[in-house]
N, CA, C and O atoms as CSV, one atom per row, in Angstrom:
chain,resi,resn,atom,element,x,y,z
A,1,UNK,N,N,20.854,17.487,-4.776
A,1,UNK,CA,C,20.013,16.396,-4.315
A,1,UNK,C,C,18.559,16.838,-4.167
A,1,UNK,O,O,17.708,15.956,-4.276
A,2,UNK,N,N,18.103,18.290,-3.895
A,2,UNK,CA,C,16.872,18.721,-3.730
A,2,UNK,C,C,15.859,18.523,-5.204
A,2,UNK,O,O,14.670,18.222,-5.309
A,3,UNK,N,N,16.710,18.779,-6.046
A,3,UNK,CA,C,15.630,18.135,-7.400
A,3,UNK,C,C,14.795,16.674,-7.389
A,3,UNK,O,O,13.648,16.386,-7.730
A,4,UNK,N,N,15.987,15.831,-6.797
A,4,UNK,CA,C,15.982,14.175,-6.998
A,4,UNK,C,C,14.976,13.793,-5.534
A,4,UNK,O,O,14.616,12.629,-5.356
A,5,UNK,N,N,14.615,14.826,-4.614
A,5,UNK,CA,C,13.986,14.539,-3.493
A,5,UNK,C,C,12.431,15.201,-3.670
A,5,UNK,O,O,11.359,14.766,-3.250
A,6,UNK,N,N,12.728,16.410,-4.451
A,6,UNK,CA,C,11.337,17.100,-4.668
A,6,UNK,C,C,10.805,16.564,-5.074
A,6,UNK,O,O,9.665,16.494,-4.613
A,7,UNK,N,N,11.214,15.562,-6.509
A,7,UNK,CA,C,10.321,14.659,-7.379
A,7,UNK,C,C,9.943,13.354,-6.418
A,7,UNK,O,O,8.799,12.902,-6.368
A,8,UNK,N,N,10.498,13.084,-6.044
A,8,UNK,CA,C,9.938,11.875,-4.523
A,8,UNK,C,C,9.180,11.738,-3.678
A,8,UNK,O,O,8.665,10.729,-3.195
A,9,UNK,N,N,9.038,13.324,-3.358
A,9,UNK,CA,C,8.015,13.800,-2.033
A,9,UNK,C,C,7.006,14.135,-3.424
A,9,UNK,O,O,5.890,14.249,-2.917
A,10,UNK,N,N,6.942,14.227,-4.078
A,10,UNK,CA,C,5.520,14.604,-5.153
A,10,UNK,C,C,5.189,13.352,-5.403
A,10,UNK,O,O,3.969,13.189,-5.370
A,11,UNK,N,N,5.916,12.230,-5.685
A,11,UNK,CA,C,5.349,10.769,-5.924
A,11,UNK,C,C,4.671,10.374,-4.545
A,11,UNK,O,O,3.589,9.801,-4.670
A,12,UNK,N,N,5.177,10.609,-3.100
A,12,UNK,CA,C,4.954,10.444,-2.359
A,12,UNK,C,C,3.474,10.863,-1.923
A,12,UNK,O,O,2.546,10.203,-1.454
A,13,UNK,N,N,3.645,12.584,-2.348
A,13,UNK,CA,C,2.215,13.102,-2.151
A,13,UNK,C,C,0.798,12.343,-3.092
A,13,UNK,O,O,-0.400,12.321,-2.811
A,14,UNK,N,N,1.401,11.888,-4.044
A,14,UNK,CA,C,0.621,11.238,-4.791
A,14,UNK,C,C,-0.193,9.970,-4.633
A,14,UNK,O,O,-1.284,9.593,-5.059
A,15,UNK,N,N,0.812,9.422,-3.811
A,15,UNK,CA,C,0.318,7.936,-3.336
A,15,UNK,C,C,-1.141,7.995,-1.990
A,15,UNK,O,O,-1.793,6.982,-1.739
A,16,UNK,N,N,-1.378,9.205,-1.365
A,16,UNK,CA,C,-2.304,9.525,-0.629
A,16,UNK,C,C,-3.662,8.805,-0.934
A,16,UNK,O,O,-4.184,7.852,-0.357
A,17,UNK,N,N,-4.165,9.694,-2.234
A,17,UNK,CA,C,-5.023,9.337,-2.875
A,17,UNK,C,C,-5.637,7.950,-3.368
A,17,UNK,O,O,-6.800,7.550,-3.424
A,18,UNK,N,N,-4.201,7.264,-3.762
A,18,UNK,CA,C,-4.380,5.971,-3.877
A,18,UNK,C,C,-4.886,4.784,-2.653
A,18,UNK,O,O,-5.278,3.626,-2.795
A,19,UNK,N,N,-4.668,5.709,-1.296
A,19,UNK,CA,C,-4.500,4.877,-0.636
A,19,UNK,C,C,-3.573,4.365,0.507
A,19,UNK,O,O,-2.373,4.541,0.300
A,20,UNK,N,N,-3.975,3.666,1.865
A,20,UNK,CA,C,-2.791,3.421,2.364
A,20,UNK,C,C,-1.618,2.541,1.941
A,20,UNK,O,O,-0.451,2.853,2.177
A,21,UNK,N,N,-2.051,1.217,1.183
A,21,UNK,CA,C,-1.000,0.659,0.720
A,21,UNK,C,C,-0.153,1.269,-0.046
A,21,UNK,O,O,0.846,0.622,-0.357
A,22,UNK,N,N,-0.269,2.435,-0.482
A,22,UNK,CA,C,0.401,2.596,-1.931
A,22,UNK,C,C,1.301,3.966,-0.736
A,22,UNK,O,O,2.405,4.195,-1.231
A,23,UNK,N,N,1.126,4.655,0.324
A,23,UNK,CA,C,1.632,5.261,1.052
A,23,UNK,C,C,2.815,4.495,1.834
A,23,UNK,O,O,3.974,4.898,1.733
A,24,UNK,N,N,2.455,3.299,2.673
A,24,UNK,CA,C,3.333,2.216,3.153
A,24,UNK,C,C,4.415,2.137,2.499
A,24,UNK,O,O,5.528,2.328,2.989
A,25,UNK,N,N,4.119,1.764,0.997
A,25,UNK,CA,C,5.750,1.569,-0.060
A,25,UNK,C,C,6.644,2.642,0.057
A,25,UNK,O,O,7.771,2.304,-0.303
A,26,UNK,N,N,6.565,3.836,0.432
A,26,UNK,CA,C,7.523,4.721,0.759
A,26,UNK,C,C,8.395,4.331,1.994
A,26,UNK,O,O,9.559,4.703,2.150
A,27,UNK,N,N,7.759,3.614,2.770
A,27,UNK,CA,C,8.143,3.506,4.239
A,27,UNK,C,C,9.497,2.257,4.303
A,27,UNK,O,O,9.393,1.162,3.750
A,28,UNK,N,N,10.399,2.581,4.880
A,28,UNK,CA,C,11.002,0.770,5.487
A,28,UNK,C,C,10.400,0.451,6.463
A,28,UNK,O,O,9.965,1.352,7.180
A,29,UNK,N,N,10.136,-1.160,6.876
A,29,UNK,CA,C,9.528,-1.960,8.091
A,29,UNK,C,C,10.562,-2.088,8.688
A,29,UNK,O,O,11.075,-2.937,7.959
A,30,UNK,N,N,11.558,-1.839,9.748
A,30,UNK,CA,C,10.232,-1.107,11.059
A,30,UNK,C,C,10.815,0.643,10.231
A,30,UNK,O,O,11.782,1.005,9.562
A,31,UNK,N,N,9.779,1.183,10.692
A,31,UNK,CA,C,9.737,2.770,10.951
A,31,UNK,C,C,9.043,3.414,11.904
A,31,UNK,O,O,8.089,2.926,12.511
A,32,UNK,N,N,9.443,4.391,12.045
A,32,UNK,CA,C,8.732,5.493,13.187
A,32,UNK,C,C,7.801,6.519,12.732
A,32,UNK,O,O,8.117,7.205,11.760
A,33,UNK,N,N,6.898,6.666,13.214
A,33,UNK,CA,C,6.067,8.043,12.923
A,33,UNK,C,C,6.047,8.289,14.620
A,33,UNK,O,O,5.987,7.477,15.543
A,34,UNK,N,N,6.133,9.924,14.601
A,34,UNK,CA,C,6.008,10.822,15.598
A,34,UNK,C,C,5.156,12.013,14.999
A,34,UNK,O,O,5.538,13.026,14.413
A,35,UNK,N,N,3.640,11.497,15.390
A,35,UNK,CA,C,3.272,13.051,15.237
A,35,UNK,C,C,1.981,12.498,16.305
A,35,UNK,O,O,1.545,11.352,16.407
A,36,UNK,N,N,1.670,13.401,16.840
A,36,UNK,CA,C,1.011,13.466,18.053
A,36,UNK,C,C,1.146,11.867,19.012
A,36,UNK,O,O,0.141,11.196,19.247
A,37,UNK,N,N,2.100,11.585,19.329
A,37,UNK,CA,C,2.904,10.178,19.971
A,37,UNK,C,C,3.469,10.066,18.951
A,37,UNK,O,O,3.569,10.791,17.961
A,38,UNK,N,N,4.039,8.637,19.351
A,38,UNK,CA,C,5.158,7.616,18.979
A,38,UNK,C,C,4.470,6.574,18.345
A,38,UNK,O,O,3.437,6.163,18.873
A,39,UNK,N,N,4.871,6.077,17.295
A,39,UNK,CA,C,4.009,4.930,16.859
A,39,UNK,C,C,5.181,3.979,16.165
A,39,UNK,O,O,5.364,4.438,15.037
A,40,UNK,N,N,5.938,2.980,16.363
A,40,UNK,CA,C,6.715,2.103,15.810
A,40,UNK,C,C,5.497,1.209,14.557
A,40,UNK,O,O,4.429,0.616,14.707
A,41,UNK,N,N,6.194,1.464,13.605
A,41,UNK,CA,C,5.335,0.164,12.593
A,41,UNK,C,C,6.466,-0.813,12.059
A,41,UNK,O,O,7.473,-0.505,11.422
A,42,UNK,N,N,6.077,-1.980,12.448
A,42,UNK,CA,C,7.128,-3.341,12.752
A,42,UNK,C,C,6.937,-3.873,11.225
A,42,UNK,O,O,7.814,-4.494,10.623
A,43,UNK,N,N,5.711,-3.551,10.707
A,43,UNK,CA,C,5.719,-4.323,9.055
A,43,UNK,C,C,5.118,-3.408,7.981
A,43,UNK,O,O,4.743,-2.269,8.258
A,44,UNK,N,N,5.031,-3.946,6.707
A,44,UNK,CA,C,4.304,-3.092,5.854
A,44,UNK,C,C,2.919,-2.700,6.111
A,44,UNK,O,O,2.447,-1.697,5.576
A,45,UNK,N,N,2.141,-3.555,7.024
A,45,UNK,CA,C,0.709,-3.703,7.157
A,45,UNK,C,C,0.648,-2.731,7.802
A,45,UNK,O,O,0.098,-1.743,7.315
A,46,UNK,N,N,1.242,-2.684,9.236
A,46,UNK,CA,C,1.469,-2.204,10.063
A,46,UNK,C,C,1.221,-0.378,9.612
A,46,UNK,O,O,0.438,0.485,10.008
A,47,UNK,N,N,2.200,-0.403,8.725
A,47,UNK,CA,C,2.867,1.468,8.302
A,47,UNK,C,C,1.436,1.682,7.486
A,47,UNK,O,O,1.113,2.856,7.302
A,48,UNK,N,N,0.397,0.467,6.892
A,48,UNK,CA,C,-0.429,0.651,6.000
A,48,UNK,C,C,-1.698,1.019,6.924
A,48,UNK,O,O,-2.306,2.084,6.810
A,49,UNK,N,N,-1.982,0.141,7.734
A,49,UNK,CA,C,-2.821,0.680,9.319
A,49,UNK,C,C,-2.643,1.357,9.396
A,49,UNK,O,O,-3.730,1.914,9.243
A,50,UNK,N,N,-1.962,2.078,9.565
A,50,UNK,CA,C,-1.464,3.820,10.458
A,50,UNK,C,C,-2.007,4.513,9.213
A,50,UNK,O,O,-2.882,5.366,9.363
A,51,UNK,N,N,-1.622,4.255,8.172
A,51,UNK,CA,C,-1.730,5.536,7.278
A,51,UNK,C,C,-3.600,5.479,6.879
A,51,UNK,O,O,-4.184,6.494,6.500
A,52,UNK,N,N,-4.233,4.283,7.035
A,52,UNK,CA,C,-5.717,3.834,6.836
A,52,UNK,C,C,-6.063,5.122,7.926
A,52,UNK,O,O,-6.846,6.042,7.689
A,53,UNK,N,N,-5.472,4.983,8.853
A,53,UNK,CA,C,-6.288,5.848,9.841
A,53,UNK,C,C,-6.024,7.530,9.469
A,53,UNK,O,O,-6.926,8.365,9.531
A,54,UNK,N,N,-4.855,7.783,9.143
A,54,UNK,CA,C,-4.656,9.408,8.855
A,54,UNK,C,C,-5.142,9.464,7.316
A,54,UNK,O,O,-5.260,10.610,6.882
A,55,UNK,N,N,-5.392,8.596,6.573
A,55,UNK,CA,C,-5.788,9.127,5.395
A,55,UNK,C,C,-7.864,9.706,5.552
A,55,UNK,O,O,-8.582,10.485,4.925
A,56,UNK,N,N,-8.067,8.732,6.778
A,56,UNK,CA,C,-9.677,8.506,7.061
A,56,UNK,C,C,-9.983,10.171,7.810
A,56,UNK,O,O,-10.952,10.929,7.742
A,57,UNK,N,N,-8.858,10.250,8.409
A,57,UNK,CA,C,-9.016,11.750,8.937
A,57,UNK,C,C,-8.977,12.813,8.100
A,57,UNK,O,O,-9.624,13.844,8.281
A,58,UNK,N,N,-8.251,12.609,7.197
A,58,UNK,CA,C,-7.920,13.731,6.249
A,58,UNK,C,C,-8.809,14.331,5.578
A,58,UNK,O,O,-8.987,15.536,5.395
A,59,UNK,N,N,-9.546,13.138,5.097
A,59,UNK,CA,C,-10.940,13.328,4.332
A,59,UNK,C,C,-12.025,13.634,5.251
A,59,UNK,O,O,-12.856,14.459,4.873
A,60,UNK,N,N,-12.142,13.129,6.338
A,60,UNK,CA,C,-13.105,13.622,7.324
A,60,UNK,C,C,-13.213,15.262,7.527
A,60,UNK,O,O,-14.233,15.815,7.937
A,61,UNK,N,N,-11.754,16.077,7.102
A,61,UNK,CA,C,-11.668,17.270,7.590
A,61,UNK,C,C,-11.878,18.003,5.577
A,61,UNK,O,O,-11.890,19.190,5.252
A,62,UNK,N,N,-11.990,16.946,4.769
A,62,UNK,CA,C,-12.222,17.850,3.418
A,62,UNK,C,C,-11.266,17.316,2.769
A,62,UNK,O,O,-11.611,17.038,1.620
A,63,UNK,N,N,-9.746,16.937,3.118
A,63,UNK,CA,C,-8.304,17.208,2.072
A,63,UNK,C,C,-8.924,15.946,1.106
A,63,UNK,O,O,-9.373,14.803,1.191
A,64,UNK,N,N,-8.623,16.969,0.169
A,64,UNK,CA,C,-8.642,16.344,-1.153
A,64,UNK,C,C,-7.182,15.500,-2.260
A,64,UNK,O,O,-7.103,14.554,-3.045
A,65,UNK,N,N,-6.072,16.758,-1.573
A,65,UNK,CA,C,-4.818,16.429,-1.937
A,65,UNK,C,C,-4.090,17.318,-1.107
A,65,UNK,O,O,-4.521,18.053,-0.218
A,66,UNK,N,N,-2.338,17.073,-1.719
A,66,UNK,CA,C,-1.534,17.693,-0.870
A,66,UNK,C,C,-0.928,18.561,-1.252
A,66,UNK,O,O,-1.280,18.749,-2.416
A,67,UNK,N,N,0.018,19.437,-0.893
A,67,UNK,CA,C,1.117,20.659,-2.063
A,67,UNK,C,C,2.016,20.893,-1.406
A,67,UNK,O,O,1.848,21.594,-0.408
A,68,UNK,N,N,3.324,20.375,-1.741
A,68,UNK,CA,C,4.295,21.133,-1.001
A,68,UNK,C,C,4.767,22.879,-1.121
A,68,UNK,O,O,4.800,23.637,-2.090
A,69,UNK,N,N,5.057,23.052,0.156
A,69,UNK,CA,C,4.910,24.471,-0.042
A,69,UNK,C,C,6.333,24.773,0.325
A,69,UNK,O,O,6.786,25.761,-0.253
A,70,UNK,N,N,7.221,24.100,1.227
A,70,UNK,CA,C,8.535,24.339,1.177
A,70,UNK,C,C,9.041,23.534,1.542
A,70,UNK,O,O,8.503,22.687,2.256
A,71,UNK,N,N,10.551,23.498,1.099
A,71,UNK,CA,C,11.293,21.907,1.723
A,71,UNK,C,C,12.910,22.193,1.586
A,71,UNK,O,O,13.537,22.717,0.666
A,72,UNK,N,N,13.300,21.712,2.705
A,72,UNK,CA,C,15.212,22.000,3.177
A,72,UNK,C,C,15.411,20.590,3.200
A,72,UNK,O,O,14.453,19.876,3.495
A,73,UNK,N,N,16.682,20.011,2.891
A,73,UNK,CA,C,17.171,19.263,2.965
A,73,UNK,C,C,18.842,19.338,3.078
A,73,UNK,O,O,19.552,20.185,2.536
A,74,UNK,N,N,19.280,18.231,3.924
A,74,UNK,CA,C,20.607,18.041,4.577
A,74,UNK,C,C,21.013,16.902,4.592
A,74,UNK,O,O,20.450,16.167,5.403
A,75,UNK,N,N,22.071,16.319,3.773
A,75,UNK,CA,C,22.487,15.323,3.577
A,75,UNK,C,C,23.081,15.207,4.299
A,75,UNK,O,O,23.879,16.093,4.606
A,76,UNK,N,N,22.967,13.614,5.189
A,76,UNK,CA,C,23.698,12.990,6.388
A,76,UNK,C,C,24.678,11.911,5.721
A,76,UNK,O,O,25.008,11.127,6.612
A,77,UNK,N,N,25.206,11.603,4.632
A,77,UNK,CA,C,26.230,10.913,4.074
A,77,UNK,C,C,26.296,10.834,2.858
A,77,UNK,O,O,26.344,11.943,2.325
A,78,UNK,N,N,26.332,9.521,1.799
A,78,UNK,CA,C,25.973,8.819,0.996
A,78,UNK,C,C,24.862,8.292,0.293
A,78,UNK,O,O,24.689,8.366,-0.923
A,79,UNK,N,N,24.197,7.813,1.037
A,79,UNK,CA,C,22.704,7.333,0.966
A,79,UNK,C,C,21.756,7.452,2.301
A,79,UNK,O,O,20.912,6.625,2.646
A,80,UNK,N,N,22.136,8.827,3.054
A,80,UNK,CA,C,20.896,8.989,4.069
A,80,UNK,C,C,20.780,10.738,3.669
A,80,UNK,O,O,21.742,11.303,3.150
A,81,UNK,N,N,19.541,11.448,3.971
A,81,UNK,CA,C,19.066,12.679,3.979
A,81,UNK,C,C,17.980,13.036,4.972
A,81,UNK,O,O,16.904,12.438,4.965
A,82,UNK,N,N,18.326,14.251,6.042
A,82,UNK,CA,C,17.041,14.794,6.197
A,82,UNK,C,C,16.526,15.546,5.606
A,82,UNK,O,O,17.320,16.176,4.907
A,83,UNK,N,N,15.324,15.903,5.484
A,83,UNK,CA,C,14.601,16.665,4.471
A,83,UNK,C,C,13.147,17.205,5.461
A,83,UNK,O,O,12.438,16.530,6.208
A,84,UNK,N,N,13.083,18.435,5.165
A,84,UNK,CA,C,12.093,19.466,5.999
A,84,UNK,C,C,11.163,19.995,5.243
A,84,UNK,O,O,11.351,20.891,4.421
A,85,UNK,N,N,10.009,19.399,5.522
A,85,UNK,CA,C,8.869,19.457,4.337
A,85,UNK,C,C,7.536,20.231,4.690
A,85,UNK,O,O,6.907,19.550,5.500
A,86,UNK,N,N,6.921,21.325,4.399
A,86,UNK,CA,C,5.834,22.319,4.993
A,86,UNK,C,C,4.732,21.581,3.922
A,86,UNK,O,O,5.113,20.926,2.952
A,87,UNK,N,N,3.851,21.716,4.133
A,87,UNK,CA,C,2.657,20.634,3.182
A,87,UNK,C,C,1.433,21.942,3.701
A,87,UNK,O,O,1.073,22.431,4.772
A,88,UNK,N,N,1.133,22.098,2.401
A,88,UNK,CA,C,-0.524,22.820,2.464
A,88,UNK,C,C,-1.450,21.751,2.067
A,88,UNK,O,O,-1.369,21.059,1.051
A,89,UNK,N,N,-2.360,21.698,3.013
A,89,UNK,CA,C,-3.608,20.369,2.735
A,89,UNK,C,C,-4.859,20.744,2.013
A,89,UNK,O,O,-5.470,21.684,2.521
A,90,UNK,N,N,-5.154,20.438,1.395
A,90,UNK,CA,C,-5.974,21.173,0.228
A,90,UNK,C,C,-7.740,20.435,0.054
A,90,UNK,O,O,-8.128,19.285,0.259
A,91,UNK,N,N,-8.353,21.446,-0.318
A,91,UNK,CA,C,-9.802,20.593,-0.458
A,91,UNK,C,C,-9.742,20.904,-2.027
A,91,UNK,O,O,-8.936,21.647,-2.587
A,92,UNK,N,N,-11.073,19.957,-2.775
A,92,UNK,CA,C,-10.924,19.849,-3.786
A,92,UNK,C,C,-11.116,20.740,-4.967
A,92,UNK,O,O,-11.165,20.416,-6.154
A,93,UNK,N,N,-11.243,22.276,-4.260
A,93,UNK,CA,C,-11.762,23.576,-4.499
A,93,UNK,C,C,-10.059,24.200,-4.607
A,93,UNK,O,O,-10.035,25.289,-5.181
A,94,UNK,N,N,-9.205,23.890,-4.331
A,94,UNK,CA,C,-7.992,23.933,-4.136
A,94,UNK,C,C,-7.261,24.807,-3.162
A,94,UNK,O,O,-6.158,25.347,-3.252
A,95,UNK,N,N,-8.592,24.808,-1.749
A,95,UNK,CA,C,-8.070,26.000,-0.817
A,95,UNK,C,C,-7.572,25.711,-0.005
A,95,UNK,O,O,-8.017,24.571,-0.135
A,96,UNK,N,N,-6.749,25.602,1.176
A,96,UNK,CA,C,-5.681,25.055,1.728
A,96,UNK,C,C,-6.370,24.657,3.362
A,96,UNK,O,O,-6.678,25.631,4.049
A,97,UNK,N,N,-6.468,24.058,3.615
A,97,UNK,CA,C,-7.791,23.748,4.653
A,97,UNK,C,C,-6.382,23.731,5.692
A,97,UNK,O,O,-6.762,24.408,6.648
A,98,UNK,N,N,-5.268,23.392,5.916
A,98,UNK,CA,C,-4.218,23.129,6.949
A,98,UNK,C,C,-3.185,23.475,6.387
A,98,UNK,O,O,-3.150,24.050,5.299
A,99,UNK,N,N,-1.826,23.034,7.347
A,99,UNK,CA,C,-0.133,23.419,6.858
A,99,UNK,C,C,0.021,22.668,7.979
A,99,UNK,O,O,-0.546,22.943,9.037
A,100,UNK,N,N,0.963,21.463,7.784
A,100,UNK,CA,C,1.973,21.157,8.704
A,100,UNK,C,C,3.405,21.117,8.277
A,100,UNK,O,O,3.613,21.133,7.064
A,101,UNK,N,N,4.351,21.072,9.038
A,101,UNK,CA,C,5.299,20.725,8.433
A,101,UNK,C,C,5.765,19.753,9.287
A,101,UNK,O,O,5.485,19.644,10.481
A,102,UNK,N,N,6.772,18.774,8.371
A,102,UNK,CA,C,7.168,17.578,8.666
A,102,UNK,C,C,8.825,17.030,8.814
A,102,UNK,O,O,9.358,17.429,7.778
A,103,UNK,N,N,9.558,16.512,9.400
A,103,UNK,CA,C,10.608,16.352,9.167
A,103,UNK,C,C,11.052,14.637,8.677
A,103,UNK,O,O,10.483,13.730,9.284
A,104,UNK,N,N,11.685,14.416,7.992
A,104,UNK,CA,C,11.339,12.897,7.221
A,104,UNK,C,C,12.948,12.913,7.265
A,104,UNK,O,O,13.590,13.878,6.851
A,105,UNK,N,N,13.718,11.410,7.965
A,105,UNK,CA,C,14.908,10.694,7.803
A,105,UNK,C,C,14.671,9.749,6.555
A,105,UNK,O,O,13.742,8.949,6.442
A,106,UNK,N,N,15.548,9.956,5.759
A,106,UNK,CA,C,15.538,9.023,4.423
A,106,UNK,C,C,16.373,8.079,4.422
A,106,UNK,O,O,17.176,8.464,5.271
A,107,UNK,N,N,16.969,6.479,3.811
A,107,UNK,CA,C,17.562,6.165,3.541
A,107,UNK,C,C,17.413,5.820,2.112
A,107,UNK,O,O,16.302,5.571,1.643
A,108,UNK,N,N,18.941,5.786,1.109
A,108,UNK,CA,C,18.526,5.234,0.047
A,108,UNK,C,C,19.179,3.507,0.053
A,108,UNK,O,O,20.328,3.306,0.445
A,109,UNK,N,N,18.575,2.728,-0.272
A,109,UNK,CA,C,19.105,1.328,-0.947
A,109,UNK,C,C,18.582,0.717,-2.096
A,109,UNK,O,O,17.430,0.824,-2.515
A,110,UNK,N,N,19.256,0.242,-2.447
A,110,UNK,CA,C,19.297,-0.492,-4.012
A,110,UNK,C,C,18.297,0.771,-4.784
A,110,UNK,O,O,17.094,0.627,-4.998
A,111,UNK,N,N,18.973,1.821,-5.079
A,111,UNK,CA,C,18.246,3.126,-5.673
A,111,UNK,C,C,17.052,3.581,-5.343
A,111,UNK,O,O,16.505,4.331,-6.151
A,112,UNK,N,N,16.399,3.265,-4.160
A,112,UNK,CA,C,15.252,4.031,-3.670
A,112,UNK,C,C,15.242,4.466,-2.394
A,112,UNK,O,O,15.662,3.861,-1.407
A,113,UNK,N,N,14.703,5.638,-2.452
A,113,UNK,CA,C,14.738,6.266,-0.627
A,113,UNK,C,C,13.359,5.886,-0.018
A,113,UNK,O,O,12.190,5.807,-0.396
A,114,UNK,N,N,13.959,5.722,0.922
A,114,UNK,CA,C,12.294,5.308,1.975
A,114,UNK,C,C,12.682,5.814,3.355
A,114,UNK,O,O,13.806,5.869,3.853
A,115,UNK,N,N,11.682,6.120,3.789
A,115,UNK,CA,C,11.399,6.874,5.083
A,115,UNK,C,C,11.773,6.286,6.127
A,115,UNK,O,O,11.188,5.204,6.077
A,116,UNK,N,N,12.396,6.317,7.068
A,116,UNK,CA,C,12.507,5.950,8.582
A,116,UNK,C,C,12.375,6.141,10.007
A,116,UNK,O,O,12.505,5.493,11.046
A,117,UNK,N,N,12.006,7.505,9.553
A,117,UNK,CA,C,11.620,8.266,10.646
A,117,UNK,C,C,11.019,9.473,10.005
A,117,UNK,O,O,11.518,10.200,9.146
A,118,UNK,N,N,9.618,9.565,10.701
A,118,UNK,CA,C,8.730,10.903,9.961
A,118,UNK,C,C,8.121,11.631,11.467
A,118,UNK,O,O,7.365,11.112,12.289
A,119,UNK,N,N,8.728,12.972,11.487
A,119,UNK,CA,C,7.959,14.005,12.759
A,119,UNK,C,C,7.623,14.884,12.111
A,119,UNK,O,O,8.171,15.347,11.111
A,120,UNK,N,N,6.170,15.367,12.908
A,120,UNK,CA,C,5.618,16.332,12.961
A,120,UNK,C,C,6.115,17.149,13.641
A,120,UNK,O,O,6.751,16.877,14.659
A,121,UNK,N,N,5.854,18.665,13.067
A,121,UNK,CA,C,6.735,20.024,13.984
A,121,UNK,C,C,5.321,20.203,14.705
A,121,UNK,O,O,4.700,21.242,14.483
A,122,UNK,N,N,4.887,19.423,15.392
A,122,UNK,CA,C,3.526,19.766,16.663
A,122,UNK,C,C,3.963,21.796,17.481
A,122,UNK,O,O,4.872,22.428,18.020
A,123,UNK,N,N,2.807,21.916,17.094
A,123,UNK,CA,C,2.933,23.240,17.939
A,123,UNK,C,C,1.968,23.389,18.945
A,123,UNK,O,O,1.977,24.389,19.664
């Protein structure tokens, strides 16, 4: 399953750039983000707000793009996975300005996985 998830979290990383809407489509309405609080997002707009604001930061600090740098995953059935994702944040020089890592609940339906819960490993 780690092939079929790596290529996901790279589409995923991809959608940054584009934008918050195009970040949101990963998400199901409602979802959770936990990284520095709790933030419930009740709709697509909602998950697209949130991400308007961390994408505005990102660039404020330089990131240009993203890279995964390592990732575990543990299948919780059929169509759910957690997956443990370390991300180097990159400026456009390609030097790694941060590292977080992340922990992301997946579900899949009608052949696509989307996020339901995303934490930060806050240290």
């Amino acid at each position: 399953m780690e092939p079929d998830l790596r290529q996901w979290f790279m589409k995923y990383n991809d959608a940054f750039p584009k934008g918050p809407a195009a970040v949101a489509e990963f998400y199901y309405e409602p979802c959770i983000n936990a990284r520095m609080g709790v933030r419930l997002n009740r709709t697509r707009q909602d998950t697209a707000t949130f991400f308007q604001q961390v994408i505005a930061k990102y660039r404020a600090q330089g990131w240009h793009h993203g890279e995964i740098v390592s990732m575990e995953t543990r299948n919780l059935g059929s169509n759910s996975v957690q997956a443990t994702v370390r991300w180097a944040y990159k400026n456009a020089e390609n030097q790694a300005l941060w590292e977080w890592t992340f922990t992301y609940n997946l579900y899949k339906a009608n052949g696509d996985w989307k996020i339901l819960l995303q934490t930060l490993h806050e240290s």
